[in-house]
N, C-alpha and C positions, 0 to 999 in steps of 0.2 A: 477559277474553281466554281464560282457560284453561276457560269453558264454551263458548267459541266452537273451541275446537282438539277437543270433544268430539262436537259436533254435526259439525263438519266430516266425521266417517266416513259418516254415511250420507244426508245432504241430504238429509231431505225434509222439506221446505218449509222448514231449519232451525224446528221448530216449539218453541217458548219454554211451552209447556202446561205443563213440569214447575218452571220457574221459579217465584220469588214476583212479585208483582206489580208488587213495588219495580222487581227486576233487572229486570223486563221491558221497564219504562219506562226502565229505564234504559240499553238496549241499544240500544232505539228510538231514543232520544234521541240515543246517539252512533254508531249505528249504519245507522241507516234515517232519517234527520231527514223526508224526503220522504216522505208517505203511500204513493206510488207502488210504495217499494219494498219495502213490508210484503204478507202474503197470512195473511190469518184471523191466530192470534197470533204467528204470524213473520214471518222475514226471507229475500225473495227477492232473495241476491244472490250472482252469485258472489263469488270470495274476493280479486283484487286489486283491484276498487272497492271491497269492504266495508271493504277496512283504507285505503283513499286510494291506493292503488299503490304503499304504501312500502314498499321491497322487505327494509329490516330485519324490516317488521311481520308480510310474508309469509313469509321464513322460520323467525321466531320462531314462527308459527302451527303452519306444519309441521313444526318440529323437535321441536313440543310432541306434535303429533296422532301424530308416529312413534314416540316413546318413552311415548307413554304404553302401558294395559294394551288386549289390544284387536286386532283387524286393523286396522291404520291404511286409510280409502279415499279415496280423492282424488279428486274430481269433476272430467271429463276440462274439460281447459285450466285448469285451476287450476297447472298442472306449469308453462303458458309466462304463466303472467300474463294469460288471455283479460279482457276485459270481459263488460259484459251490457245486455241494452237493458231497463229496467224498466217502456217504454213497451206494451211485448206482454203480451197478455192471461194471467189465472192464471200458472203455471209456467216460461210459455213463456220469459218473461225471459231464462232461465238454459239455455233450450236451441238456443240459435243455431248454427249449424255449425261445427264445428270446425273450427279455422282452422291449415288442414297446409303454406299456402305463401300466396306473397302473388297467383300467378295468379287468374283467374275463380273466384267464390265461395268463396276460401277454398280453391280445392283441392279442396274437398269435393266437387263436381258439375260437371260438363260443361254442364248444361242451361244452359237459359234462364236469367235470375236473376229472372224476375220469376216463374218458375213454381215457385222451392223453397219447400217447405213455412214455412220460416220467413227471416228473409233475414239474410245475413251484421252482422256490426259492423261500422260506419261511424262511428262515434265518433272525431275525430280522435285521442285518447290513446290507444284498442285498436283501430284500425283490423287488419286483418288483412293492409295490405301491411307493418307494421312487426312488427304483433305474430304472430310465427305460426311453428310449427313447422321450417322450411322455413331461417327467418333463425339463429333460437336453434340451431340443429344445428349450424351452420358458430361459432358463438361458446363458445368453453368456459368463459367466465365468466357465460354465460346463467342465468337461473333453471332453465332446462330440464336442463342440464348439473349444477346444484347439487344440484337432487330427484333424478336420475340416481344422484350419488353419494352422497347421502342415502340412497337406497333400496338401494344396496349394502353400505352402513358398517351399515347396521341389519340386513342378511341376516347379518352374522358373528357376531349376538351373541342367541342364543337368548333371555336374559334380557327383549330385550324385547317378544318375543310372549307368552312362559311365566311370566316371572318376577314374582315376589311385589314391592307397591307398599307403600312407606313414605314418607309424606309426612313432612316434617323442616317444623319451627317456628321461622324467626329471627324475630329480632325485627321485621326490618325488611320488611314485609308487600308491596313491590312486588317480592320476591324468593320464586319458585316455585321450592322443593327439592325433591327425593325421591328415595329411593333403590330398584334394581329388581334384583335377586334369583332367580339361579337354578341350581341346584347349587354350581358352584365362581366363576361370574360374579357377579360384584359391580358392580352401574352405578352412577356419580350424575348425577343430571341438575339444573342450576340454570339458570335462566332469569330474564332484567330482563323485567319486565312494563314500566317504565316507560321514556320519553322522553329519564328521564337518565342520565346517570353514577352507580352505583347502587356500595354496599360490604355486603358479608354476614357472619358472622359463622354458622357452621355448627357446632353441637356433633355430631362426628364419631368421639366417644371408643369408642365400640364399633368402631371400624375402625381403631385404632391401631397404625402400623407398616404401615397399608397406602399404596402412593405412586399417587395420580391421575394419570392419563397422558391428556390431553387425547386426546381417539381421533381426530379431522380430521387435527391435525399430530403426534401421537406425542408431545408435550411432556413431558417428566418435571415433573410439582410438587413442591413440597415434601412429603417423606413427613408420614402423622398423625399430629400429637404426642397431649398428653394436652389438653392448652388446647382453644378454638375453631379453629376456622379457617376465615381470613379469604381472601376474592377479594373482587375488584374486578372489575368488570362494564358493560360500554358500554352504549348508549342500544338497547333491543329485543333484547340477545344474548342466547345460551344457550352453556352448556358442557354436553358427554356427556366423560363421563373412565370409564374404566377404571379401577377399582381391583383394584391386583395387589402382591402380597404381598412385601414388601421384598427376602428373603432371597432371590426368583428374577426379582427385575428384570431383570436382564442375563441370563439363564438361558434365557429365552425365545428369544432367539436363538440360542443354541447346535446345533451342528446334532445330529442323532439317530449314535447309533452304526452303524458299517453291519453288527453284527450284529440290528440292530430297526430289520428292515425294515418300513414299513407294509405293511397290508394292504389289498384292496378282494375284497368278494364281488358275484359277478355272477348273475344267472340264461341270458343270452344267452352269443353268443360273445364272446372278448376285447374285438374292435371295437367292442363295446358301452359303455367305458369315456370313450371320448369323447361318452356321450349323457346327456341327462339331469340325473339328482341324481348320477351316478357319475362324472360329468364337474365338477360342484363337487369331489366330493369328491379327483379328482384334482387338480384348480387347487391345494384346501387343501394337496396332501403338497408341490407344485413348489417352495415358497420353501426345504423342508430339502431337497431333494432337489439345486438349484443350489449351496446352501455345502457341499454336498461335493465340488462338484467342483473341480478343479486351476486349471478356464479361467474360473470365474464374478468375475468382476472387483468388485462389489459386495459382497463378503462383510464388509468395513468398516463398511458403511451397514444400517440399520434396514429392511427388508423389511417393505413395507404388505400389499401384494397381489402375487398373480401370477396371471394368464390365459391362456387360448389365444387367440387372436387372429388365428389362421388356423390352420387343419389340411390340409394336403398327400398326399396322398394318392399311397406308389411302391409301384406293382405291380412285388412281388418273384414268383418260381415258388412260392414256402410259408415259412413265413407274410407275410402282409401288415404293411406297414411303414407309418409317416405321419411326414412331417416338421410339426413342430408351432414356430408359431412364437409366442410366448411373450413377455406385457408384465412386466416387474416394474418394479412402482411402488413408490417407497419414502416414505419419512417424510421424507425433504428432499431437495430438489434434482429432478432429472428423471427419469422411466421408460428405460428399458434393452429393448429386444426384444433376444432372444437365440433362435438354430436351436438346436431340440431334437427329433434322428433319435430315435423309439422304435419298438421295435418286442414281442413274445412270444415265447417261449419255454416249452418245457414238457419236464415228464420229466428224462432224466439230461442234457439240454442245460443245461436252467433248475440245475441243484442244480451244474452246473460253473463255470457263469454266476457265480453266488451265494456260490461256495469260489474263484475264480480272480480274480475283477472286481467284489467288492461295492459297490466306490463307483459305478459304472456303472446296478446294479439300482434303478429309481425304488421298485416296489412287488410286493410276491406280489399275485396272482391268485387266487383260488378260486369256482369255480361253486356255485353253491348245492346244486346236485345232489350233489355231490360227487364226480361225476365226473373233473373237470380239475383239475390247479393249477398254476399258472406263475408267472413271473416277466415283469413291463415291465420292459425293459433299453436301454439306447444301440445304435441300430441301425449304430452304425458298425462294431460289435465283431465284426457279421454279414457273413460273407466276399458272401454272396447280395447284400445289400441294396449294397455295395459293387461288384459288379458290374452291377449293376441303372439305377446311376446313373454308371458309365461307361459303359453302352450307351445311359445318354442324351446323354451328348455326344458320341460316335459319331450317333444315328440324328437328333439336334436336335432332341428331344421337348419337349412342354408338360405340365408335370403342372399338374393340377387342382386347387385347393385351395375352401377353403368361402369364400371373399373374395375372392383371387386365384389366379395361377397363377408357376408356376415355368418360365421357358424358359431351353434347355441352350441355349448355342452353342458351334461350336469353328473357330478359324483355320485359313493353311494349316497352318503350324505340328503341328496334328496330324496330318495325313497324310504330312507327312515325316519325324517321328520316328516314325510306325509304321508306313512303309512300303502298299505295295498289298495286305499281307497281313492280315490280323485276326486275330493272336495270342492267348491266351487268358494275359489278363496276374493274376498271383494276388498278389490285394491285401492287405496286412499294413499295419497302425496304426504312427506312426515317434510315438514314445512321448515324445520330449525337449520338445513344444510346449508353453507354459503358456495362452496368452490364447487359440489356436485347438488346432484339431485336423488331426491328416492324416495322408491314406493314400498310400502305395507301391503303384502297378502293374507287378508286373515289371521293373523297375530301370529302366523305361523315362517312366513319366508320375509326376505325385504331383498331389496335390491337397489343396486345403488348405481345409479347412470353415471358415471366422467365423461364430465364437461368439455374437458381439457385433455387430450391426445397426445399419445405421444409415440414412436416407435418403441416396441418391443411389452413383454409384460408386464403392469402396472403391479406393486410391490405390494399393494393390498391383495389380489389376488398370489400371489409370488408365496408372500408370506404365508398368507390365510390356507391354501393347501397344504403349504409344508406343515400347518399345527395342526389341523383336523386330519392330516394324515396318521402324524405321531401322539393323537389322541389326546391332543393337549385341551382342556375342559374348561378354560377362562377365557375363549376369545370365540366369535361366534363364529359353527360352522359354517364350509364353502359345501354350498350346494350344485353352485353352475357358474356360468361363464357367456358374456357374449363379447368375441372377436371378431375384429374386420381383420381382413385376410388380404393380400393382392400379388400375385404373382408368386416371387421368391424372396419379399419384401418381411420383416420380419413382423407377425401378429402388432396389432394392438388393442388394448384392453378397453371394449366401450361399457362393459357393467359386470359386476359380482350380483350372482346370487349369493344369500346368508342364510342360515335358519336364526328366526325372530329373536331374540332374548326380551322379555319381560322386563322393565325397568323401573324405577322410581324415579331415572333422569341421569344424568352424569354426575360423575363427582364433583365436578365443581358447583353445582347448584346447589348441592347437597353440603359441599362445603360451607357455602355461603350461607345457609341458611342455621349453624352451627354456627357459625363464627359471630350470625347477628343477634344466637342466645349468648354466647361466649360473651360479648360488647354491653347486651345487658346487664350481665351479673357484674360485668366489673363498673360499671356506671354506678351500680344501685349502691358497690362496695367500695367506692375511689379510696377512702376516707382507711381503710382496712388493706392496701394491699401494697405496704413498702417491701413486703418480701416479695413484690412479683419482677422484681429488676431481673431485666437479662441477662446469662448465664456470659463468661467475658471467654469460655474455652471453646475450643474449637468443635465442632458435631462430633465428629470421630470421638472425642475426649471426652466425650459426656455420653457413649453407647453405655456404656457400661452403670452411670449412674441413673437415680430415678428423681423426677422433680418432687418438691415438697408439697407435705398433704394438701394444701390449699390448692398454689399450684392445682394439683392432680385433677380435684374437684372442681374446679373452674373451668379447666380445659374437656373437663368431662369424657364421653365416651369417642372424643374424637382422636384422642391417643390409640385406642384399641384400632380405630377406624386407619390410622397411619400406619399401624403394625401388621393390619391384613394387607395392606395397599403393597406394603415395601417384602410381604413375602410372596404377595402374587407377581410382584415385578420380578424380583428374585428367580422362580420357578417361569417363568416366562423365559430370562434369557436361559436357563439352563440347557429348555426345550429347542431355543433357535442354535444353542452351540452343540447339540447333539447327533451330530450327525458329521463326524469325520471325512466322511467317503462321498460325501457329495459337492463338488466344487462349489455349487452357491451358496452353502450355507456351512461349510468346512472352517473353521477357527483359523487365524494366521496369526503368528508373531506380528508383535511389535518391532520395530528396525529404528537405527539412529536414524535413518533417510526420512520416516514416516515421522519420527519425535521432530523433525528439521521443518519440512513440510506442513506440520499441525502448529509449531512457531512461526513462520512464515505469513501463512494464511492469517494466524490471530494478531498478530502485527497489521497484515494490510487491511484488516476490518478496522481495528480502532482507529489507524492511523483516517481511516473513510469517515469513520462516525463520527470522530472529535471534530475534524473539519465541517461535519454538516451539524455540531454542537455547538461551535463557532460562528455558524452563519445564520442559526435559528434563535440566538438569546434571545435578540431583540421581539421575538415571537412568540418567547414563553412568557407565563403569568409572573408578572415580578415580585411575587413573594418567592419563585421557584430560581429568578434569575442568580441570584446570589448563591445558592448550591450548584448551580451548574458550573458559575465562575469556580469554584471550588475546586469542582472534577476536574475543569479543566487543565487547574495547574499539577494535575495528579497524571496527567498525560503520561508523562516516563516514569512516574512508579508501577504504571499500567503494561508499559512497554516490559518493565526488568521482570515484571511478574511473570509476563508469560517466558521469561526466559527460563524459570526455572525447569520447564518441563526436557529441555536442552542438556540439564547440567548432570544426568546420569542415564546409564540405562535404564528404561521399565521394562523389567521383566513381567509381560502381562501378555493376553492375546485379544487379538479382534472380532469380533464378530458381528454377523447381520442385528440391527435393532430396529425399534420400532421406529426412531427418526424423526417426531415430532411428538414426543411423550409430554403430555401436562393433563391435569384432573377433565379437560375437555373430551377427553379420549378415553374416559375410563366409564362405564355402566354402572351404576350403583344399583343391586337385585332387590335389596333390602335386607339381607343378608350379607353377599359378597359382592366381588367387584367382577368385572368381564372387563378386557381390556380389548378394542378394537381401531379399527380407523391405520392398518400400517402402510395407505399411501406415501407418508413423508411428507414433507414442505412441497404441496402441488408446485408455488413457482421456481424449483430447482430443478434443473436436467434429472431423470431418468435415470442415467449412469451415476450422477451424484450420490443418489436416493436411495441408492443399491450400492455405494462402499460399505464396506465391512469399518465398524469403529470398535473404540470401547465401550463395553455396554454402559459402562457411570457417565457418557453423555447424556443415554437416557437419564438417567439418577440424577443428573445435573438440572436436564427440563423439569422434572417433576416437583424437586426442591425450590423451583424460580416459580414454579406454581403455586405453590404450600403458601410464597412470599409476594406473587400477584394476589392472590385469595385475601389473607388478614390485610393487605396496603386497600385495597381498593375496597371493603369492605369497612376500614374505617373512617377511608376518605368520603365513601358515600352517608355517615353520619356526620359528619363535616358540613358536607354542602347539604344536607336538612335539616342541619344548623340546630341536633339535637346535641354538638359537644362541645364545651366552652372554652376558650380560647386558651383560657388560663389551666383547664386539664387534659389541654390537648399533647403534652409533654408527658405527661403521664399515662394518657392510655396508648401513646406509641411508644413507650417500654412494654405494656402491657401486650401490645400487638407483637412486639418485639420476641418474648416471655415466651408467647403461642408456638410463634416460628419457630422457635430452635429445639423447643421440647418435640413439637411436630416430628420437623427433619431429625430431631435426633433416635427418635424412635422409629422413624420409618428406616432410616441407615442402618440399626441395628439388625433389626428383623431382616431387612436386603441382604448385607455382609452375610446372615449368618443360612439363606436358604441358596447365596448364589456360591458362595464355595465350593458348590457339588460339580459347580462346571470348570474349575481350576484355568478361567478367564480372567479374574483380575489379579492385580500385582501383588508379588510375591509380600510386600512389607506394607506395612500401615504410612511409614514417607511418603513410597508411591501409592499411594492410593489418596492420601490427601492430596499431593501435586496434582496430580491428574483432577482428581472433583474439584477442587480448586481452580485451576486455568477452564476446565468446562464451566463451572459455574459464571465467572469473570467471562468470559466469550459468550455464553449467554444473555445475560445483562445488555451488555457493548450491544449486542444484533438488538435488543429488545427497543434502546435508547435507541439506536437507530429509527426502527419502526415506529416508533412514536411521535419522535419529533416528524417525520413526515406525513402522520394519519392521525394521531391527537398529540398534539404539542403539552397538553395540562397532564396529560399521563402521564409524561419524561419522569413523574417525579417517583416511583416506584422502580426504573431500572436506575436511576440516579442513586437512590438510596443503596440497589442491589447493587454496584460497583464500590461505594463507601464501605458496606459492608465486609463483602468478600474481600478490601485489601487491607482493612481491621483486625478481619478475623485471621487472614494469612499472617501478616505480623504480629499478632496474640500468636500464636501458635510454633 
């Protein structure tokens, strides 16, 4: 087999002359059994009849002929599995048409078919309506698809065009080792020659300390000891590993400092960097150039590859700009496309670029001449380039790209917020975004770049039409839209136009800084405030009542501030459930199937999160360790909780919501609120983002808000160690006190403006059950995210799951 992966590079005639006379027969014999398909002392065939069609044996063959030493060359249709007729005379066997689709002759020809020089495959097993370029494209589990990324995983790794061959000796002789060699690359490659389940035994001891990393999936192996070392190996397979040196395993990912910038040297102009081998060599720098930055959402996960995948092309007045839109494939789970604006720079522009905004800079520039040098930078930063693409939502232009195209649209929406006039609105970057980006035009438009791609409409735009359509006056109008387009491919959403709102900042800022007069008055009053213990009934049960005068005055004007909040939320979903007749946003029943599947899901989250609360004590603050042991044994009262949602019907409906609602997302006017931002949880699917739920999900995030706001507001007089140890019991009743007067206020005024949409449950039961397991499912995700992003934070959704199954059992 491994002199048939040899011969494979140049076909001709596979000719066996250099063989002994044994092998020759003996190639024949399981090779060619039929005189037919021998010519002089070889074998005319192509390569998936030669092995039977087994497609393990096909790409063992290949996997061999690409790592070996060598230009590997593939005799064309060997990529999709073609057959061959052995019945045609000399050569001809193997030179049938090449089979591009299942149309007349293969695709290949228009003519006649009786007048092509040689005639298609008719073989029922490689017919060319099954087998053929044309089917294999549309499958990505194709063999066409496999040699595709074969032949990519083997462009990354110099070693195996250049690099030095060592063949390794086990014992067990259907097992082809060797290792490939060149500068700092280290390859091994082991392949099963046989049929079975095969064990090796590799002495590796000169690579000691080095860890194999399977190169298809990224797998980490066991690092090499001093002993052999052993794999196990299926029927035809082969492993390519990468061996990389212990001490920078995890290094490799690391991103570069953004004083070492990479470099590229050109001979042409800048533009030229998209061509070519200079256009690999940019793809190479994209995956550090993303974990720099603030909105790349992936920086957790293992970076395989990155590509361009379209190139967009916005004529700016000087220099020229392209929006590049960008695949990153990783080592597990799914590809990510991400908008990435570049554009050049040169001179004291590029050197201010470089001292002001170095995480922005992908790469220096240098002409080989030595004439120019610059910098590729984020073209947002570019006041031009930013004007360039609000005169295309103005003019409704189509940019061009190398695959698709990008088309601007804008509603009326924006000629009423700019009047008959055409202002020259001067654009500045609003800097607080993490997951997107966005620009400020004259206090009057903003626009919001996504990062992050996805197919089909992004729901902030989805959303944001359906309310400025139905005139809805708390969320900022959609003015425009820019989508990339390609074929019959469904849109995707690269930015919303808005009209500006005017702010004082978000409510949570605004919260916080109410909460840190709120923390005052009770410090200065500790001594006065046994009536501030927390209320033991449940929100619902306390709508109706009012806190006590002190109470009321302490919590001050942020009671009212809860009462607008919970009737603008209120009138919000009224607005998305208003619309019957249009299947996106059309209200649906609740069903036992959906109550089954809503238990389900919350079941498999907690049973996730306790497990990763289990494996992180040892990593929380050990004043905190001791409450989590707590939770933990609370595990199955956690479990029965959500079962209640199971034990009746809810008579309730679903509808579209905002999806990621908390005080983050809300505008504070100085007056009222503007609630915006209805992307959803960017790192959820798409279709996720866009089920229809109950709207008291939302009501659920917002109340775990109210209760991130007064925990970490008090925690941070905590750690500046302005509150003493011994009144720290007491001002977290006091924090306590805030909360439930809050949310009970804000639930009252909610219930009583969202009734008009006859969305939620029929009784006050279901309607506690329900905010209840959302509340409790909230938390659970939050401790999640914590312990994996700030471990000392756990202790605010710890408290929010203590809480919520207190209050459930008070009630």
């Amino acid at each position: 087999s491994c002199q048939w992966a040899l011969f494979l590079r140049n076909h001709d005639e596979l000719t066996l002359e250099m063989v002994t006379d044994e092998e020759r027969d003996y190639m024949h014999r399981v090779y060619a059994q039929d005189a037919q398909m021998r010519i002089n002392l070889g074998i005319r065939r192509r390569l998936a009849p030669l092995l039977g069609n087994h497609r393990r044996r096909i790409e063992l063959m290949i996997g061999l002929l690409f790592s070996l030493p060598g230009s590997p060359i593939l005799y064309y249709g060997d990529e999709i599995g073609m057959g061959d007729n052995i019945y045609l005379g000399d050569r001809n066997g193997v030179r049938t048409p090449m089979q591009w689709s299942a149309d007349r002759n293969a695709g290949f020809s228009r003519a006649n078919s009786q007048r092509l020089y040689l005639p298609v495959i008719i073989d029922p097993e490689y017919h060319h309506q099954s087998i053929n370029v044309d089917a294999q494209q549309r499958n990505s589990h194709s063999l066409l698809w496999w040699t595709k990324r074969l032949i990519a995983l083997r462009k990354r790794f110099k070693a195996f065009g250049r690099g030095s061959l060592q063949f390794l000796q086990p014992e067990n002789r259907k097992i082809l080792a060797f290792l490939r060699q060149y500068q700092d690359e280290s390859l091994l490659v082991v392949a099963n020659l046989s049929r079975f389940t095969q064990y090796v035994e590799l002495d590796l001891s000169e690579l000691k300390g080095k860890v194999p990393v399977e190169m298809f999936g990224g797998t980490e192996f066991p690092p090499v000891g001093e002993g052999n070392y052993f794999l196990t190996l299926g029927p035809h397979s082969f492993y390519w590993f990468g061996l990389v040196p212990q001490a920078i395993e995890y290094a490799l990912q690391a991103p570069p400092e953004p004083s070492r910038i990479p470099a590229m040297s050109i001979s042409d102009t800048w533009e030229s960097v998209f061509k070519g081998r200079t256009r690999s060599q940019l793809e190479g720098m994209l995956p550090d150039y993303l974990r720099r930055q603030r909105w790349f959402g992936g920086k957790a996960r293992r970076i395989k590859s990155a590509r361009i995948v379209d190139l967009v092309t916005v004529h700016t007045v000087q220099p020229a700009a392209f929006l590049l839109l960008t695949q990153v494939d990783y080592l597990e789970g799914d590809p990510e496309i991400y908008t990435l604006p570049l554009t050049h720079a040169s001179g004291a522009s590029a050197e201010s670029i470089q001292r002001e905004e170095p995480a922005s800079v992908m790469a220096s520039v240098i002409r080989r001449d030595g004439d120019e040098q610059g910098v590729l930078y984020d073209a947002l930063l570019d006041k031009g380039f930013c004007r360039t693409l609000l005169e295309a939502f103005r003019r409704r232009r189509r940019l061009k790209g190398t695959r698709g195209e990008v088309v601007t649209t804008h509603s009326p929406a924006f000629n009423r917020i700019l009047g008959q006039e055409e202002p020259a609105l001067e654009p500045s970057i609003l800097g607080r975004e993490q997951s997107n980006t966005s620009v400020i035009y004259g206090q009057q438009l903003i626009m919001k770049l996504f990062r992050r791609l996805t197919s089909g409409v992004n729901p902030d735009l989805e959303i944001g039409r359906f309310l400025t359509h139905k005139g809805f006056t708390h969320t900022p109008p959609v003015a425009g839209a820019l989508e990339y387009r390609k074929g019959r491919d469904e849109p995707m959403t690269l930015a919303v136009l808005q009209g500006f709102v005017p702010n004082e900042g978000d409510a949570w800022s605004y919260t916080l800084d109410l909460l840190h007069h709120y923390f005052e008055q009770v410090m200065s009053r500790y001594r006065e405030i046994d009536d501030f213990s927390p209320p033991k009934n449940h929100f619902l049960d306390m709508a109706d009542e009012k806190p006590s005068q002190p109470v009321s005055d302490m919590i001050g004007s942020y009671l009212e501030t809860a009462r607008l909040l919970g009737l603008r939320t209120g009138e919000l979903h009224v607005a998305l459930a208003s619309s019957p007749d249009n299947p996106a946003f059309a209200p649906e029943p609740f069903s036992k199937l959906y109550q089954r599947a809503l238990y389900q899901s919350m079941r498999s989250l907690t049973a996730q999160n306790f497990q990763l609360l289990r494996r992180s004590l040892t990593r929380l603050p050990e004043t905190l360790q001791p409450h989590a042991k707590e939770i933990l044994k609370r595990e199955k009262d956690v479990q029965d909780f959500f079962g209640l949602i199971t034990r009746r019907k809810i008579m309730a409906r679903r509808i579209r919501c905002h999806g990621d609602y908390h005080l983050g997302q809300v505008l504070y006017t100085g007056k009222d609120f503007v609630i915006m931002d209805f992307e959803g949880e960017p790192a959820r699917p798409l279709g996720e983002r866009k089920i229809k739920r109950s709207p008291l999900r939302d009501v659920a995030g917002m109340l775990r808000s109210f209760h991130y706001a007064v925990y970490s507001s008090l925690f941070a007089l905590e750690e500046r160690g302005l509150v003493r140890a011994e009144d720290l019991d007491k001002l977290e009743s006091c924090a306590q006190t805030w909360y439930f007067w809050v949310c009970a206020t804000f639930l009252k005024t909610y219930l009583s403006g969202a009734s008009e949409g006859q969305f939620l449950p029929r009784t006050a039961e279901e309607i506690r059950i329900l905010l209840d397991v959302y509340l409790l499912e909230k938390a659970i995700y939050e401790m999640g995210y914590e312990l994996n992003n700030r471990p000392e934070w756990a202790k605010i959704p710890l408290r929010g799951i203590e809480h919520v199954l207190q209050m459930g059992k008070g009630s």
